[in-house]
C-alpha positions in Angstrom: 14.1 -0.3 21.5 10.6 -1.3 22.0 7.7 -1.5 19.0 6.7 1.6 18.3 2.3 1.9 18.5 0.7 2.3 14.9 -1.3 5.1 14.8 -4.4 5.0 12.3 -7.4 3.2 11.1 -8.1 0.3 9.2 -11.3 -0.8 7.4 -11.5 -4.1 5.9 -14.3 -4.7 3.3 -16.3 -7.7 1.3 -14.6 -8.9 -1.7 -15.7 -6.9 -4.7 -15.0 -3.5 -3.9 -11.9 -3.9 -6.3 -12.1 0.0 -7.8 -10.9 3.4 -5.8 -11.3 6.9 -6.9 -9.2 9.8 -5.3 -8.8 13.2 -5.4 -5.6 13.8 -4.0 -1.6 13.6 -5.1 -1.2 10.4 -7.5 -1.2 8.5 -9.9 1.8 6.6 -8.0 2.4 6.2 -4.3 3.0 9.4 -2.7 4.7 9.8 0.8 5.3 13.3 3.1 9.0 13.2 2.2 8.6 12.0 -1.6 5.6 13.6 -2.9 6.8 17.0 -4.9 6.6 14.6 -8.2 3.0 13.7 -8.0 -0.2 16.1 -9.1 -2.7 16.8 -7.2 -5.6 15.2 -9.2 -8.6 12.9 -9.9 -7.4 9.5 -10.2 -9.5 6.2 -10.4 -8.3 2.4 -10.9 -8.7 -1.1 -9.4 -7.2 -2.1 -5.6 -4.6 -4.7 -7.1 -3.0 -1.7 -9.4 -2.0 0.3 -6.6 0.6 -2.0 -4.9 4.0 -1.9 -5.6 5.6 -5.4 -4.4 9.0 -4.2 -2.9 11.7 -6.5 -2.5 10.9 -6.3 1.9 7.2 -6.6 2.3 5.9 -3.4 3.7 3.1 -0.7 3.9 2.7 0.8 0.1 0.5 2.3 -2.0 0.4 5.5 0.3 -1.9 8.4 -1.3 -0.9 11.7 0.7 -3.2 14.9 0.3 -6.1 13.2 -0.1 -9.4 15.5 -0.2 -11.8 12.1 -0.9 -11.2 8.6 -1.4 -14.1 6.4 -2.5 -14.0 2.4 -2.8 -16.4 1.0 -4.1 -17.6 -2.3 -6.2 -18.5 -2.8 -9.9 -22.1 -1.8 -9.5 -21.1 1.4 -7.9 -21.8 0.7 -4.8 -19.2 1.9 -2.1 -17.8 3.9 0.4 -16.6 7.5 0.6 -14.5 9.0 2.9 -13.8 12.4 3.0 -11.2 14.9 5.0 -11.5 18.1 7.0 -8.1 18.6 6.0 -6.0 16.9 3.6 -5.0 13.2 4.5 -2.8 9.5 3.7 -4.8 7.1 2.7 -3.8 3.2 1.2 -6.0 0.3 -0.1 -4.7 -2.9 -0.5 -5.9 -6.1 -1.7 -4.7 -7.6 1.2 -4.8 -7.6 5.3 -2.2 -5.6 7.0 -1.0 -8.6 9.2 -0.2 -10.2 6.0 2.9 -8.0 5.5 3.5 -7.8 9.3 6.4 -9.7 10.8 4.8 -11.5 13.5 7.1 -15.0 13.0 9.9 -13.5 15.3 12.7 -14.2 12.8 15.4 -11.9 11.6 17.8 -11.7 8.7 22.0 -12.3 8.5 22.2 -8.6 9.5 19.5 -8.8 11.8 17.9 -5.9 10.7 15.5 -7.1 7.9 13.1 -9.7 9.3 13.2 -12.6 6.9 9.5 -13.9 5.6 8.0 -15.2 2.7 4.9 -12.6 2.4 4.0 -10.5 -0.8 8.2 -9.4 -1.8 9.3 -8.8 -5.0 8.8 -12.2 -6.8 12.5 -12.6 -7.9 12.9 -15.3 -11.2 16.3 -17.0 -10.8 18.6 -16.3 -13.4 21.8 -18.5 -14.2 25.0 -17.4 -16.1 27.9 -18.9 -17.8 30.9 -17.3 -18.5 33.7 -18.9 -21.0 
């Protein structure tokens, strides 16, 4: 099966527009299948808070419904994107090609590609039974 094409947009700002503000579904990630739990509400925090670091590095931080998004920098100063219609929106303190798989390599199963990018950062934990 070939790649499937992304479809979207992707914006990618100076460093110190670290704060978003939405009025949408939240506080958490929402998505169009898993999104009944979430209010539709004002919501405001800082870039880095909205990531969830899953075990597979992947897209995250989805915000579904959306009315208006705004990013902006600790003097105020930012952008503000707002919707005809409801809509997803994600911000992330990080590129998207970070968490792409572009290295070719594949798991055991050969379903998970295997990297080292933004996963779950596992602690090693030993045991000893007697």
């Amino acid at each position: 099966m070939s790649t499937l094409p992304r479809f979207g947009m992707q914006l990618v700002t100076n460093s110190g527009f670290d704060n978003v503000k939405w009025f949408g579904r939240g506080p958490h990630e929402t998505y169009a299948d898993r999104k009944t739990g979430a209010r539709i509400d004002y919501f405001a925090g800082q870039v880095k808070e909205q990531i969830h670091h899953y075990a597979r590095p992947q897209e995250n931080a989805n915000k579904t419904d959306i009315r208006w998004m705004a990013l902006h920098n600790n003097d105020g100063l930012g952008l503000l994107a707002i919707g005809d219609e409801p809509l997803n929106a994600s911000v992330w303190p990080y590129y998207q090609s970070d968490i792409d798989f572009n290295d070719g390599a594949q798991s055991a199963s050969g379903l998970v590609p295997v990297t080292t990018k933004h996963g779950a950062h596992a602690k090693s934990y030993y045991f000893q039974y007697r």
